[in-house]
FIKOLZA-1660 file (N, C-alpha, C; in steps of 0.1 Angstrom, whole numbers, plus 5000, padded with zeros to 4 digits):
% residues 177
   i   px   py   pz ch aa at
   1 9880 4688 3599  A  X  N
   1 9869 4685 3607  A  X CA
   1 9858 4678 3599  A  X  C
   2 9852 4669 3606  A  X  N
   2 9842 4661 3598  A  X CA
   2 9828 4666 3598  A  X  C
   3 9819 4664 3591  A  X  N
   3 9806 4675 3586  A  X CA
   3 9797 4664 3590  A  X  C
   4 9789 4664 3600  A  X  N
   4 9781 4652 3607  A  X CA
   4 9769 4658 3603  A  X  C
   5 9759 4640 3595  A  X  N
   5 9745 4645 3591  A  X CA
   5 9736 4648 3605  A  X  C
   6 9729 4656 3601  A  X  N
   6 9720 4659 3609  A  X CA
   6 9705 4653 3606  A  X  C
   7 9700 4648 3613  A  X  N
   7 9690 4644 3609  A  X CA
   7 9675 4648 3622  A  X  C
   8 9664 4654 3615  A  X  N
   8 9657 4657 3628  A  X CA
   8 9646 4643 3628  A  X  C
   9 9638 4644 3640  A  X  N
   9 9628 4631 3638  A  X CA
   9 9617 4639 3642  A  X  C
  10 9609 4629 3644  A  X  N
  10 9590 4630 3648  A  X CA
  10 9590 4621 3658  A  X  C
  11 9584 4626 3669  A  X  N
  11 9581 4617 3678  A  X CA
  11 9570 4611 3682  A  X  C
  12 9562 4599 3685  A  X  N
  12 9545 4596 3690  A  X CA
  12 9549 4587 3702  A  X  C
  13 9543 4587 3710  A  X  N
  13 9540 4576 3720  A  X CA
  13 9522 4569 3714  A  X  C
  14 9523 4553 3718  A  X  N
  14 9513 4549 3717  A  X CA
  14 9507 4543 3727  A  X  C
  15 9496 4538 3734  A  X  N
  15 9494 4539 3746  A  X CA
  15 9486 4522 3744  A  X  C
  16 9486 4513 3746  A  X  N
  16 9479 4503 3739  A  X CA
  16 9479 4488 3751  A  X  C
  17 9470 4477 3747  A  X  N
  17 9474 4466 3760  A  X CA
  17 9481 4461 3758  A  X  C
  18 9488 4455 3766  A  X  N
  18 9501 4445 3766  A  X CA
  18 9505 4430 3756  A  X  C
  19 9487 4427 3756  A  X  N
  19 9487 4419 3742  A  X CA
  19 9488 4423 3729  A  X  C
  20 9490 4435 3727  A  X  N
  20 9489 4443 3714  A  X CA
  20 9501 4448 3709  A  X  C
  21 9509 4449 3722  A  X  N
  21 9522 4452 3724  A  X CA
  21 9530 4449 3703  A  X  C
  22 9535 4438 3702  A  X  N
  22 9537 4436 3695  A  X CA
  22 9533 4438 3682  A  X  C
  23 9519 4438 3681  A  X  N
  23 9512 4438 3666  A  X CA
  23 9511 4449 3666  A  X  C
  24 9513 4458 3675  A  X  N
  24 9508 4480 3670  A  X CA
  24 9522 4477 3665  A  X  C
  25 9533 4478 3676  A  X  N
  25 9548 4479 3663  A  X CA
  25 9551 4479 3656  A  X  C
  26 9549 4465 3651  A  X  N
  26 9549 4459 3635  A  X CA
  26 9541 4470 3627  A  X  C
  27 9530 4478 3630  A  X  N
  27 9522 4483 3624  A  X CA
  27 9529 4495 3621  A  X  C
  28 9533 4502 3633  A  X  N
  28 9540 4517 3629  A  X CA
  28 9552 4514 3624  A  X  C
  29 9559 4502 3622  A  X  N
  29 9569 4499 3616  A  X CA
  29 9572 4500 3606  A  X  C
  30 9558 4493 3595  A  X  N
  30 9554 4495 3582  A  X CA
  30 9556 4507 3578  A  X  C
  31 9551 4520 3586  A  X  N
  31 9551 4535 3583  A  X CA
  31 9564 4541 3585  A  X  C
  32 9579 4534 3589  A  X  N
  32 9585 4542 3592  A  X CA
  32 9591 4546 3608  A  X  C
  33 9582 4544 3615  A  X  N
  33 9584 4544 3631  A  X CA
  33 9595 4538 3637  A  X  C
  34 9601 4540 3644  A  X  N
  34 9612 4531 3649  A  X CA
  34 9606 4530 3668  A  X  C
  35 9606 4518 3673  A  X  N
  35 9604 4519 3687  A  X CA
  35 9616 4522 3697  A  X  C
  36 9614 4536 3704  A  X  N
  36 9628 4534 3711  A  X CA
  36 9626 4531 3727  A  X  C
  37 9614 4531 3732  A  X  N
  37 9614 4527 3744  A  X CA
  37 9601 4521 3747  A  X  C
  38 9600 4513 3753  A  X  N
  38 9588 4506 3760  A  X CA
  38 9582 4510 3771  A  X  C
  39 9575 4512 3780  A  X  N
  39 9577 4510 3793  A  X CA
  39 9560 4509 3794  A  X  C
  40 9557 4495 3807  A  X  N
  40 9543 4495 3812  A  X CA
  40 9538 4507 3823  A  X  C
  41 9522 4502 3820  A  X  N
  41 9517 4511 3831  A  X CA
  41 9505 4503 3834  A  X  C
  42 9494 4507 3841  A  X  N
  42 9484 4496 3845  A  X CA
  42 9474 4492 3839  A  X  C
  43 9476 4502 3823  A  X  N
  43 9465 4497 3814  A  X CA
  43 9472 4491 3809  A  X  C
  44 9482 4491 3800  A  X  N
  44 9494 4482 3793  A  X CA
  44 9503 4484 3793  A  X  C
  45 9509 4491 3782  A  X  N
  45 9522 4494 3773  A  X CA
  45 9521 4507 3769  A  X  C
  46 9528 4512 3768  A  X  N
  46 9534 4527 3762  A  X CA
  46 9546 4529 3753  A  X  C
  47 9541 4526 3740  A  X  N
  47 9556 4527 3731  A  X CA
  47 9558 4541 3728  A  X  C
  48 9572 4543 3727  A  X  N
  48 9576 4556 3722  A  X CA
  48 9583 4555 3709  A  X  C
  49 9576 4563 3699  A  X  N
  49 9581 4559 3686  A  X CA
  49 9590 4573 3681  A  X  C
  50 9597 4572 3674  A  X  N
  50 9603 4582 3662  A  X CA
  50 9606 4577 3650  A  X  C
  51 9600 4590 3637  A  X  N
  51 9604 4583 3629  A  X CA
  51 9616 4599 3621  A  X  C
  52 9620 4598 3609  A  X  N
  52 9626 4609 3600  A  X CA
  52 9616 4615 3598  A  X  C
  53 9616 4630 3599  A  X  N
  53 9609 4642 3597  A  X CA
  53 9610 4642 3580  A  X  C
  54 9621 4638 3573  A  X  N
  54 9621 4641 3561  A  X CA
  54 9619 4628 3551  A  X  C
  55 9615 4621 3556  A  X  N
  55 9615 4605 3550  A  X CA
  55 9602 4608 3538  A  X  C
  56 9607 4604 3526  A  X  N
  56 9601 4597 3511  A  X CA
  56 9586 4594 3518  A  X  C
  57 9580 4603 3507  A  X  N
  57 9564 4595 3511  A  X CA
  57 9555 4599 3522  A  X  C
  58 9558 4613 3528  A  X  N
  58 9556 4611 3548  A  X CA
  58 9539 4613 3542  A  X  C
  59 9533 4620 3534  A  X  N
  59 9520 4620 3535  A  X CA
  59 9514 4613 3528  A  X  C
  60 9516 4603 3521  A  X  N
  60 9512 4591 3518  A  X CA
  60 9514 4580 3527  A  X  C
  61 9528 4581 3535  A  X  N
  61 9525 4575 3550  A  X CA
  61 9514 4574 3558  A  X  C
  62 9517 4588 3565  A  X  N
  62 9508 4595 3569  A  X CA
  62 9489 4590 3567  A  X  C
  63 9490 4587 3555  A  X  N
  63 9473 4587 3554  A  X CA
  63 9469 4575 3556  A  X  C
  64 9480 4565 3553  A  X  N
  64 9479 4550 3556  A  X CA
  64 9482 4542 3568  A  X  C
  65 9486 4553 3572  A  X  N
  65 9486 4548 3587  A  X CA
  65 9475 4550 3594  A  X  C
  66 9471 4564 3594  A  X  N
  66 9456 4564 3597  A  X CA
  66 9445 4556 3596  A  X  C
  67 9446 4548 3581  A  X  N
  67 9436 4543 3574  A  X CA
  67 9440 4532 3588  A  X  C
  68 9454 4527 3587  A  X  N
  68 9459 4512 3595  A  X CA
  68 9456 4511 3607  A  X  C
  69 9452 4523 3618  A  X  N
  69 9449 4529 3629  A  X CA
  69 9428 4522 3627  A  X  C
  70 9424 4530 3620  A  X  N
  70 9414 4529 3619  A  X CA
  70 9407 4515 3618  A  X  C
  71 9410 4509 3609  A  X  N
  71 9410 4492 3604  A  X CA
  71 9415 4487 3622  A  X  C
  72 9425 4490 3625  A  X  N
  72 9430 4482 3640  A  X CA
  72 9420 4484 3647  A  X  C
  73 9411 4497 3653  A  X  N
  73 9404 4499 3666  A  X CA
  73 9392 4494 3655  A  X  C
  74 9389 4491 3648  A  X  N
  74 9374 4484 3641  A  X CA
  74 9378 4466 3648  A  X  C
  75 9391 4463 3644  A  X  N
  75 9396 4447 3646  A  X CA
  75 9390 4446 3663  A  X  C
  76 9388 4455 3672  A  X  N
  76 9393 4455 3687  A  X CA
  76 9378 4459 3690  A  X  C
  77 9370 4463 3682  A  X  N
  77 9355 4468 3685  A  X CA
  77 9352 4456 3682  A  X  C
  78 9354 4444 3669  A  X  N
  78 9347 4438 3670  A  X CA
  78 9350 4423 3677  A  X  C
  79 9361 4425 3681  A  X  N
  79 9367 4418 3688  A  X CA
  79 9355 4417 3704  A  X  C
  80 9356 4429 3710  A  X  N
  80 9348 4432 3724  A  X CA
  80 9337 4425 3720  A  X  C
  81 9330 4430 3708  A  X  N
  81 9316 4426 3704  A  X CA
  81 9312 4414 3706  A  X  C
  82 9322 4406 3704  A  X  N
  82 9318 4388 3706  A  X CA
  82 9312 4389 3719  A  X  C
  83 9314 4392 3733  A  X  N
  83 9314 4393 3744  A  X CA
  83 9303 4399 3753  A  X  C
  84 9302 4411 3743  A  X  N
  84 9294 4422 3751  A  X CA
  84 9282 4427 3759  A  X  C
  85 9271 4415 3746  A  X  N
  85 9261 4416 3748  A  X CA
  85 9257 4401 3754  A  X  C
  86 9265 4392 3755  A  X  N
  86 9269 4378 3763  A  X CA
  86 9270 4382 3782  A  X  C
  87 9279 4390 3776  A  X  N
  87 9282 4395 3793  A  X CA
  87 9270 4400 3801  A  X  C
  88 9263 4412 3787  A  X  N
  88 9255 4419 3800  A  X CA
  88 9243 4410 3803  A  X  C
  89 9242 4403 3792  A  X  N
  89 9228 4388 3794  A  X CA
  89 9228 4384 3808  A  X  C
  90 9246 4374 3806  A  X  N
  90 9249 4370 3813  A  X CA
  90 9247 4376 3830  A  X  C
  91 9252 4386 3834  A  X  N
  91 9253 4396 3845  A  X CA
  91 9238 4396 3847  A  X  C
  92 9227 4402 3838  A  X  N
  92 9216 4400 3843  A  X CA
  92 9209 4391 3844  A  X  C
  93 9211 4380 3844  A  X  N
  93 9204 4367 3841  A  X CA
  93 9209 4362 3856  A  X  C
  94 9223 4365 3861  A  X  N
  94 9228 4357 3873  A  X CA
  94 9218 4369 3882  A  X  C
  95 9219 4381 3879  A  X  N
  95 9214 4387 3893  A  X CA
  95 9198 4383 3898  A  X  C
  96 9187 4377 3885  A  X  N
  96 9177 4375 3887  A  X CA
  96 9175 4361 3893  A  X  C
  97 9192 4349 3890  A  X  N
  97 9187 4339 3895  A  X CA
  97 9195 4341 3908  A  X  C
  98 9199 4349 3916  A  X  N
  98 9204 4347 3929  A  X CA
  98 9193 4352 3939  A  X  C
  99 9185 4365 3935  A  X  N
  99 9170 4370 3937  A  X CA
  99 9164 4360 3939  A  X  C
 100 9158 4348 3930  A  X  N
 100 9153 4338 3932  A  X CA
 100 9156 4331 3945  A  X  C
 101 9167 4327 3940  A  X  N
 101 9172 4320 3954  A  X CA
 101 9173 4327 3965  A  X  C
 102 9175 4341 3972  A  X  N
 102 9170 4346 3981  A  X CA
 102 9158 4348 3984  A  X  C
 103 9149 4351 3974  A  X  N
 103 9136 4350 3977  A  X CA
 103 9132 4338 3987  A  X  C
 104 9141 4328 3981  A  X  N
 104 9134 4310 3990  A  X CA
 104 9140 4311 4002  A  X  C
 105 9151 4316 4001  A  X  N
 105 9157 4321 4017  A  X CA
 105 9148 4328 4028  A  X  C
 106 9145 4341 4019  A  X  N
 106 9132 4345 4028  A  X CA
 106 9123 4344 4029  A  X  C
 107 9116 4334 4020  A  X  N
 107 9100 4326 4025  A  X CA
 107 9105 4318 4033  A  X  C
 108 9113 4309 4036  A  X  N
 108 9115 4302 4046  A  X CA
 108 9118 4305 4062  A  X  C
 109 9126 4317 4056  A  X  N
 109 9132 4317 4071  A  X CA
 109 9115 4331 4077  A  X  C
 110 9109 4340 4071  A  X  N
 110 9096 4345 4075  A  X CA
 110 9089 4338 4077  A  X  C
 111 9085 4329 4071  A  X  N
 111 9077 4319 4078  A  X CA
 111 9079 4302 4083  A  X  C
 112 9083 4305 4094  A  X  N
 112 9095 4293 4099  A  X CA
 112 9082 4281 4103  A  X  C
 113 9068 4283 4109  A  X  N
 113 9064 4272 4114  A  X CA
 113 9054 4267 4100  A  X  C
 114 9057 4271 4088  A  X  N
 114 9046 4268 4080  A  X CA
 114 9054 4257 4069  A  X  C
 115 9041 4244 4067  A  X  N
 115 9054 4238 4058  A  X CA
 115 9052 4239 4042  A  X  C
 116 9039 4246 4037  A  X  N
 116 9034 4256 4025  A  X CA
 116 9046 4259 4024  A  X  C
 117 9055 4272 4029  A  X  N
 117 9063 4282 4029  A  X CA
 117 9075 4271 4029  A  X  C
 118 9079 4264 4034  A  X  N
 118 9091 4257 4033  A  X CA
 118 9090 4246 4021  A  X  C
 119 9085 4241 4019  A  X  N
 119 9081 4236 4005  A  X CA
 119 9082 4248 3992  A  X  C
 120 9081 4257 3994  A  X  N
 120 9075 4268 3984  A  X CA
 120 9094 4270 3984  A  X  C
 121 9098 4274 3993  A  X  N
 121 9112 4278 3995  A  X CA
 121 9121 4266 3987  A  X  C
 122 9120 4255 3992  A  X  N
 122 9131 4249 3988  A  X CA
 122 9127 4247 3974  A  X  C
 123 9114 4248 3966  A  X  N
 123 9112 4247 3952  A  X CA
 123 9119 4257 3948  A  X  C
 124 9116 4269 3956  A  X  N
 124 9121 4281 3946  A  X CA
 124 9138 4282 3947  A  X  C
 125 9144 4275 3960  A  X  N
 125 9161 4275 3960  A  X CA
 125 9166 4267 3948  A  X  C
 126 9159 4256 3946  A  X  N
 126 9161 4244 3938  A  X CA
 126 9164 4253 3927  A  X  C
 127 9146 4263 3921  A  X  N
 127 9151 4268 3909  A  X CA
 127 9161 4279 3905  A  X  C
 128 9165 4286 3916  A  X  N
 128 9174 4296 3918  A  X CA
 128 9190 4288 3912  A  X  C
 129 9191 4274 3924  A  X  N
 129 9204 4270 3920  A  X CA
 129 9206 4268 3902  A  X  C
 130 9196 4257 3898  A  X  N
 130 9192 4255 3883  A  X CA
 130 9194 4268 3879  A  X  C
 131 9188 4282 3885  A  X  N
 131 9192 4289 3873  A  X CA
 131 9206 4296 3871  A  X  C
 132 9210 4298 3882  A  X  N
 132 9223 4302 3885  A  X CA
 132 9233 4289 3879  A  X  C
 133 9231 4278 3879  A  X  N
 133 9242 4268 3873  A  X CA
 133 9238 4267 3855  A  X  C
 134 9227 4272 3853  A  X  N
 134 9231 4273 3830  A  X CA
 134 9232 4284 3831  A  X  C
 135 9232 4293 3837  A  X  N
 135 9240 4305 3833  A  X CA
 135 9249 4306 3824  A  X  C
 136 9263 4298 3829  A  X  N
 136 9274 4295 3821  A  X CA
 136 9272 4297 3807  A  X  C
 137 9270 4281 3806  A  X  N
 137 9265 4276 3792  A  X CA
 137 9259 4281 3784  A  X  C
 138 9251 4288 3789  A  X  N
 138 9238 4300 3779  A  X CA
 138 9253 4310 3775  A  X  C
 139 9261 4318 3787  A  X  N
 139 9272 4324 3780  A  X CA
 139 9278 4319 3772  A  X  C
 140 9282 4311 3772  A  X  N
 140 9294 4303 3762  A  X CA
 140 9287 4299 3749  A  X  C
 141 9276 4294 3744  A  X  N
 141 9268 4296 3734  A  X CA
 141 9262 4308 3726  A  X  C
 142 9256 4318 3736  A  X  N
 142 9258 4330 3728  A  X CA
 142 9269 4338 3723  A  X  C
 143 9281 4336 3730  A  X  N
 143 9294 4337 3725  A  X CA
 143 9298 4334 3713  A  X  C
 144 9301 4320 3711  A  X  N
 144 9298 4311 3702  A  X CA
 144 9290 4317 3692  A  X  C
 145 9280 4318 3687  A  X  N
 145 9267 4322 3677  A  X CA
 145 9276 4333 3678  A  X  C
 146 9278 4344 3683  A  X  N
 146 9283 4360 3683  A  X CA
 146 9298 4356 3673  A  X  C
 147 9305 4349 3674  A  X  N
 147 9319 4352 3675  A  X CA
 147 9315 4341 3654  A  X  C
 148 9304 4333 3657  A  X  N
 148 9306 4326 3642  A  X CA
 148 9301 4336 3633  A  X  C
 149 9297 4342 3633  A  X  N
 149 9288 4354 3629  A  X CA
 149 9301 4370 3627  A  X  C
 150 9308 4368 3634  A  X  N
 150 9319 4381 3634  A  X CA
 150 9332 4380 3632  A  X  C
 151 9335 4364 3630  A  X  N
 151 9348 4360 3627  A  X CA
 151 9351 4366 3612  A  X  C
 152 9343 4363 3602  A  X  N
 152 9346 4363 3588  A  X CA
 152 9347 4378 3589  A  X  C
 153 9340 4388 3594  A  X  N
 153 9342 4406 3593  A  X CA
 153 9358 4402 3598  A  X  C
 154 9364 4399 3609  A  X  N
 154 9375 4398 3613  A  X CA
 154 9387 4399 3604  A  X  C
 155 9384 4386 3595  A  X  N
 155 9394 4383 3588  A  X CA
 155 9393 4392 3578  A  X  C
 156 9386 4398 3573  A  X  N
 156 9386 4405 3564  A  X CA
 156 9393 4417 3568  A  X  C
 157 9391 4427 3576  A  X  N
 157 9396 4435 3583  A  X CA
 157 9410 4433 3587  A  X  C
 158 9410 4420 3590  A  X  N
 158 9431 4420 3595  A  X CA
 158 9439 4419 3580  A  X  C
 159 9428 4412 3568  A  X  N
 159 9434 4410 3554  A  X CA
 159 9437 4427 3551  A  X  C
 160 9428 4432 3553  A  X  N
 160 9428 4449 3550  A  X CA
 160 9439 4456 3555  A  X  C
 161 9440 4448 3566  A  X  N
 161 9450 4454 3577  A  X CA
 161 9466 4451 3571  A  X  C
 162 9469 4435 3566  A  X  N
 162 9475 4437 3564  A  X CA
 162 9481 4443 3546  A  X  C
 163 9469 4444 3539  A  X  N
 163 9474 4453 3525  A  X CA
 163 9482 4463 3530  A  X  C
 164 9470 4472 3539  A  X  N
 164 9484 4487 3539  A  X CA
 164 9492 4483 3548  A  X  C
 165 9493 4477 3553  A  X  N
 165 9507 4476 3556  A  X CA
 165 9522 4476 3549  A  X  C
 166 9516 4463 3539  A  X  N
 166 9522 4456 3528  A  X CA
 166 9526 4473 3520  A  X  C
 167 9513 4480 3517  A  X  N
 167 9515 4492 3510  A  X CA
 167 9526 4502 3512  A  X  C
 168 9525 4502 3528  A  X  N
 168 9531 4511 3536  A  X CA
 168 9549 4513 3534  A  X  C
 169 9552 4494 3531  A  X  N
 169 9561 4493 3534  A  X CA
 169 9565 4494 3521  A  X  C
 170 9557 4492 3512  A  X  N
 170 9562 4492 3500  A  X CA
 170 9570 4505 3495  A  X  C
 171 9563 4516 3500  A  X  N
 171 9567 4529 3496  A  X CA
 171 9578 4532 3504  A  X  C
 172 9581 4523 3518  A  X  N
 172 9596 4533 3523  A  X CA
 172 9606 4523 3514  A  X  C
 173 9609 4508 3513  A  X  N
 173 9615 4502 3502  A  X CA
 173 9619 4512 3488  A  X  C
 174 9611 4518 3483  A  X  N
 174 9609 4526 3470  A  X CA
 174 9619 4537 3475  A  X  C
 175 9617 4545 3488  A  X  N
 175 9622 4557 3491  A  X CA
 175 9635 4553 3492  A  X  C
 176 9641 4538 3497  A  X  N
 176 9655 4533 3498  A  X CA
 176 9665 4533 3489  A  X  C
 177 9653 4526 3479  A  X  N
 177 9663 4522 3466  A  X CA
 177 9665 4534 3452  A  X  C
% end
């Protein structure tokens, strides 16, 4: 009769977006993980990992992956950040210029026989549209300024990102040979 290894594992699911799909793997891959199933849901991806319960190194794994965990949701905080405070500008800046321009709606249309009030209206639509059309652009340049200012943290952090990795993998190679 033949004497079959037994081998037990550890299991994780990760829960992550669909664009990340790929780069978390690679990450828990470094540590040892193996991906055995995929499957989406409406926020993204859901990987299910296992790795060996007895595998060389598991808590010096272990700590580096965390560290690699940690470095990742910093990469994705400042990633949002480009954005954030663009958006909420943005969002508020459109709701004051559509105000505007209703405003000219309703001096006009309240006072229909006056031509004060319809003059007054169409200046103030005029400036409503004006403000509602640089909106945009004001977004896209504070972006810009935000994103030239947070790129270099970026790179540094994905450099970081990828040392332990590099580290990570180094130690299961070691555990092989």
């Amino acid at each position: 009769m033949q004497e079959k290894d037994f081998v037990s594992y550890e299991y994780k699911t990760v829960s992550v977006k669909a664009k990340e799909q790929f780069k978390t793997a690679d990450m828990y891959e470094a540590f040892g993980w193996e991906v055995t199933a995929v499957s989406t849901s409406l926020d993204g991806v859901t990987l299910s990992l296992k790795r060996n319960r007895k595998i060389p190194h598991k808590s010096e794994l272990s700590r580096l992956e965390r560290q690699a965990e940690n470095v990742l949701h910093t990469i994705d905080n400042l990633e949002s950040s480009k954005t954030r405070f663009a958006s909420i500008f943005s969002y508020t800046f459109g709701i004051i210029a559509t105000l505007v321009f209703g405003g000219a709606m309703c001096l006009v249309m309240l006072y229909e026989n006056s031509i004060p009030a319809l003059i007054g209206g169409v200046v103030l639509g005029v400036l409503g549209i004006f403000l509602c059309s640089v909106n945009y652009p004001i977004y896209r340049k504070m972006v810009a300024q935000k994103s030239k200012t947070v790129l270099p943290v970026i790179d540094d952090s994905e450099e970081k990102l990828a040392n332990i990795l590099e580290e990570g993998n180094d130690l299961l190679k070691t555990a092989v040979i």
